[in-house]
N, CA, C and O atoms as a DFTB+ gen file, in Angstrom:
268 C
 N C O
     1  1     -10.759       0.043      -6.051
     2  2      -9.436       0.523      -6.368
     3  2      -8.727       0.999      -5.099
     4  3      -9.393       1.443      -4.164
     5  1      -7.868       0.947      -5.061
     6  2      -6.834       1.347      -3.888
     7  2      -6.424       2.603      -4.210
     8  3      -6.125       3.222      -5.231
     9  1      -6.536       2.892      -2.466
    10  2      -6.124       4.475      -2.566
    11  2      -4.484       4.592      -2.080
    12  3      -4.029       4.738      -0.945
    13  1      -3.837       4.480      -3.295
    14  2      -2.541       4.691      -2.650
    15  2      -2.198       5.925      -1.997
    16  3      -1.367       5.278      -1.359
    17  1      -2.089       6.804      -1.664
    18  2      -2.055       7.887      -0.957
    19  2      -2.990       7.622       0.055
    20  3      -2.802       8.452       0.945
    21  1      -3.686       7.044       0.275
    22  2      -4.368       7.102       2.161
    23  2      -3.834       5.996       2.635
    24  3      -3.782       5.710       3.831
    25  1      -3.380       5.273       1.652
    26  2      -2.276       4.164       2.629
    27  2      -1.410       4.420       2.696
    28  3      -1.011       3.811       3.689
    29  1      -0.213       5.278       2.124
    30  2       1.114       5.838       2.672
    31  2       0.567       6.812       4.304
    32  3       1.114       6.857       5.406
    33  1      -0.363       7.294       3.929
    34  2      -0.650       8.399       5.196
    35  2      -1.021       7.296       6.362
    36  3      -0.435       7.539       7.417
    37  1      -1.865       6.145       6.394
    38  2      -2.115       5.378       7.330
    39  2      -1.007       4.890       7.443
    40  3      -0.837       5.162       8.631
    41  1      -0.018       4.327       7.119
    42  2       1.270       4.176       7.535
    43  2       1.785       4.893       8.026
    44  3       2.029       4.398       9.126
    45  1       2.243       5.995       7.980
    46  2       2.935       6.554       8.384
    47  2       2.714       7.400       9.903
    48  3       3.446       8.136      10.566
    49  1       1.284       6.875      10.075
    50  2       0.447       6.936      10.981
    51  2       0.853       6.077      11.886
    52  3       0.795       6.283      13.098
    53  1       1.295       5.051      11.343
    54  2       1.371       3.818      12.468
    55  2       2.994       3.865      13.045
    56  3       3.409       3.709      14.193
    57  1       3.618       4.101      11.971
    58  2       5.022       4.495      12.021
    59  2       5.421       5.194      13.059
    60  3       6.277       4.876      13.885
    61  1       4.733       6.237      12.999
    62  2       5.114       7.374      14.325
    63  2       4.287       6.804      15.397
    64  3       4.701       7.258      16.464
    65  1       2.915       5.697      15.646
    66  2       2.555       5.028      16.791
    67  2       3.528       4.543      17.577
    68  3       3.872       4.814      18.727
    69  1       4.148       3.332      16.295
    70  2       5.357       2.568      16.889
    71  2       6.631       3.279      17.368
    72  3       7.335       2.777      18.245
    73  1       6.893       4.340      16.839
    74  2       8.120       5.024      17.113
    75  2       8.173       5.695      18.733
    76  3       9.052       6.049      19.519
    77  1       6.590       5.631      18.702
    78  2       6.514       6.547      19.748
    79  2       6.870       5.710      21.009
    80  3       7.257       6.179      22.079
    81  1       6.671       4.346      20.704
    82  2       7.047       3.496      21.853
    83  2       6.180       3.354      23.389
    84  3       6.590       2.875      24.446
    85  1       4.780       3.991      23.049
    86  2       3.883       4.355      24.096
    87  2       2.866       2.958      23.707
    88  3       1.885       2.864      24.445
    89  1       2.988       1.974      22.728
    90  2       2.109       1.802      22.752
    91  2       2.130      -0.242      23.698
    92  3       3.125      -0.965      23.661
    93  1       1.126      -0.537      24.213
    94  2       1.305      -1.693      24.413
    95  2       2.142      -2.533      23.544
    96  3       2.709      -1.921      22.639
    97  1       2.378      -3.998      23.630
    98  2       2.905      -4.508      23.009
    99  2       1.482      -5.919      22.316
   100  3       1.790      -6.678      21.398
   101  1       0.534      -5.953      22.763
   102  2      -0.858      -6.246      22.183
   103  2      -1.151      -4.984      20.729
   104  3      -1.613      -5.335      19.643
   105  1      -0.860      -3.931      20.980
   106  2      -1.503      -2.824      20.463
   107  2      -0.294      -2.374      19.006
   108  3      -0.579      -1.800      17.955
   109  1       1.291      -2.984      19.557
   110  2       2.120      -2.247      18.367
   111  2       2.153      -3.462      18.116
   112  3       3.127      -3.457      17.364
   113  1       1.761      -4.757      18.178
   114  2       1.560      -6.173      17.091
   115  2       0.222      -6.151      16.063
   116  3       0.062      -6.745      14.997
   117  1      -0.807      -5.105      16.896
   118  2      -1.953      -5.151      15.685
   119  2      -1.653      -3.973      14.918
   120  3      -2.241      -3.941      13.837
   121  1      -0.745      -2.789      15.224
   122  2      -0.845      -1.794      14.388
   123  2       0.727      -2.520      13.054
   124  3       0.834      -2.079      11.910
   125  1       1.591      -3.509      13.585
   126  2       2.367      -3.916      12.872
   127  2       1.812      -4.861      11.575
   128  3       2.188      -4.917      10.404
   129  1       0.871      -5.494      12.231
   130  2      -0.317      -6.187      11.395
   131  2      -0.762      -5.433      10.228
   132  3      -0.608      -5.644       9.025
   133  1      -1.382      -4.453      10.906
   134  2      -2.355      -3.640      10.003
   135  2      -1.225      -3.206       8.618
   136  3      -1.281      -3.439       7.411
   137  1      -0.257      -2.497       9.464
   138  2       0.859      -2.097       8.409
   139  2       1.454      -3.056       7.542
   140  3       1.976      -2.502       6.574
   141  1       1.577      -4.444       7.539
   142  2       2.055      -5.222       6.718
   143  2       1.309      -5.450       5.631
   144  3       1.796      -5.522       4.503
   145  1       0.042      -5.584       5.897
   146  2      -1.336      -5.407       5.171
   147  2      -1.159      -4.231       4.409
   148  3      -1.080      -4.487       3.208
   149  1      -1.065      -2.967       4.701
   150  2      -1.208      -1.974       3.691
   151  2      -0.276      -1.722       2.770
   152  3      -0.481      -1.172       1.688
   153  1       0.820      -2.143       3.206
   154  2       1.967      -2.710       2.376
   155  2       2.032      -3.585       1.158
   156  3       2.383      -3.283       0.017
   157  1       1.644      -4.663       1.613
   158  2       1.086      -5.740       0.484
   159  2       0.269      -5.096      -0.486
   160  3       0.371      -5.313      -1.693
   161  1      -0.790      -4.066       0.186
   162  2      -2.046      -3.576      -0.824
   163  2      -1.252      -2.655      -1.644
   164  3      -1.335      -2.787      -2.865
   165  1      -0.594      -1.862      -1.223
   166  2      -0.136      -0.359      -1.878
   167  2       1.104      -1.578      -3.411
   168  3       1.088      -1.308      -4.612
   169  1       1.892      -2.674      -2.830
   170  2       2.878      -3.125      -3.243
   171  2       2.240      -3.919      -4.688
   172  3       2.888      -4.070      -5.724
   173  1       0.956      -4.329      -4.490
   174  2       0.049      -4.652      -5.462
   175  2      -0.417      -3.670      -6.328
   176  3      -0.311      -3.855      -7.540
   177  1      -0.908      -2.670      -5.895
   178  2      -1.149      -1.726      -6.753
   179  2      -0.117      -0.403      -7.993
   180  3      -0.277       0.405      -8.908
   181  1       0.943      -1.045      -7.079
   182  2       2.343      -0.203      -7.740
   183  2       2.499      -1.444      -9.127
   184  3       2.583      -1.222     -10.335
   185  1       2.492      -2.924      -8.294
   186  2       2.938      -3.725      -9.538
   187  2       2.059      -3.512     -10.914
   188  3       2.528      -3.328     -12.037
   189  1       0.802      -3.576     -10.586
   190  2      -0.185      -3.181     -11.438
   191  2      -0.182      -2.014     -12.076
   192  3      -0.741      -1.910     -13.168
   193  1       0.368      -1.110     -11.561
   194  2       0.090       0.537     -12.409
   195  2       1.830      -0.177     -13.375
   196  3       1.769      -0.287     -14.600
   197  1       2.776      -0.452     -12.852
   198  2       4.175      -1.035     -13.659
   199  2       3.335      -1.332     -14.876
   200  3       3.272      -0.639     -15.892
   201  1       2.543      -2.737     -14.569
   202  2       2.297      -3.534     -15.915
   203  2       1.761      -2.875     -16.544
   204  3       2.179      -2.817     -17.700
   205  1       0.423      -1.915     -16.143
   206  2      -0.300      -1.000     -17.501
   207  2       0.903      -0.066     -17.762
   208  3       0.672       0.318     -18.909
   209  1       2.103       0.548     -17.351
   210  2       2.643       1.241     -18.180
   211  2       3.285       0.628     -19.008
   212  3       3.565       1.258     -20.028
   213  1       3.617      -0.370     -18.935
   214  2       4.951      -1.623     -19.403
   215  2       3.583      -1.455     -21.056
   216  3       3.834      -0.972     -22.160
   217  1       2.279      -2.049     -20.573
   218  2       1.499      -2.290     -21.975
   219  2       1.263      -1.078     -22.420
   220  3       0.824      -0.942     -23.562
   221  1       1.486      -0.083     -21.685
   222  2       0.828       1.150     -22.816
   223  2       1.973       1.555     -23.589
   224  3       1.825       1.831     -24.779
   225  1       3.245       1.625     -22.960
   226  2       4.242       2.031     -23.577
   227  2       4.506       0.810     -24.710
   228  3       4.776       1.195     -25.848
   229  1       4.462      -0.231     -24.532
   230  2       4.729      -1.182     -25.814
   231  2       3.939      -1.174     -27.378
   232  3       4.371      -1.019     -28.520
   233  1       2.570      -1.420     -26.813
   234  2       1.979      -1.058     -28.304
   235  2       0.984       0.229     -28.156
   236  3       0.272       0.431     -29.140
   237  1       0.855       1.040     -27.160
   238  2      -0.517       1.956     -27.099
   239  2      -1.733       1.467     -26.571
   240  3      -2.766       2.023     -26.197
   241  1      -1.469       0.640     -26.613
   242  2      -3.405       0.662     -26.351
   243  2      -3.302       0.267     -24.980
   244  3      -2.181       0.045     -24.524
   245  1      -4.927       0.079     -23.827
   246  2      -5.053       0.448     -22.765
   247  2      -5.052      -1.151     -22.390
   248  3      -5.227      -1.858     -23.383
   249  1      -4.884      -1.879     -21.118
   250  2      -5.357      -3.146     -20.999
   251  2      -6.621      -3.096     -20.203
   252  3      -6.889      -2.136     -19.480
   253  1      -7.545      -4.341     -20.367
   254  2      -8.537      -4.147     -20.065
   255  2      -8.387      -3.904     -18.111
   256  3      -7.529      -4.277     -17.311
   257  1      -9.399      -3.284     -17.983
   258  2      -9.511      -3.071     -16.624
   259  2      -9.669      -4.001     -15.590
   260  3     -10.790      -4.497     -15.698
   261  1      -9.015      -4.496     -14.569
   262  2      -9.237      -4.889     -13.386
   263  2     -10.481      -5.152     -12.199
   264  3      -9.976      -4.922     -11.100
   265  1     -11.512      -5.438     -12.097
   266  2     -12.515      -4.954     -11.513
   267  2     -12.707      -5.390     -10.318
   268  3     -13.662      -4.981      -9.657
């Protein structure tokens, strides 16, 4: 399961790397990397928590789990 909250914080981690403007340009392409990646993950896991509310709110019941 994804930890959404340690990926906003690792972002925002990288955020202030890049901002800081200290970093190589080898070094703010892999931390831009990394961040697009956690993006995608966190952006997956938002869609997914959507759909189980979308099904719980429609008829109640839970959908089966993800594994």
């Amino acid at each position: 399961m994804v930890n959404f909250n340690k990926n906003l914080e690792r972002l925002d981690g990288i955020l202030r790397r890049l901002e800081e403007g200290s970093l190589s340009l080898d070094e703010a392409l892999a931390d831009f990397e990394r961040g697009v990646a956690l993006v995608r993950e966190s952006r997956k896991f938002l869609e997914e928590a959507q759909q189980k509310v979308t099904f719980l709110t429609r008829d109640g019941k839970e959908p089966p789990r993800a594994e």
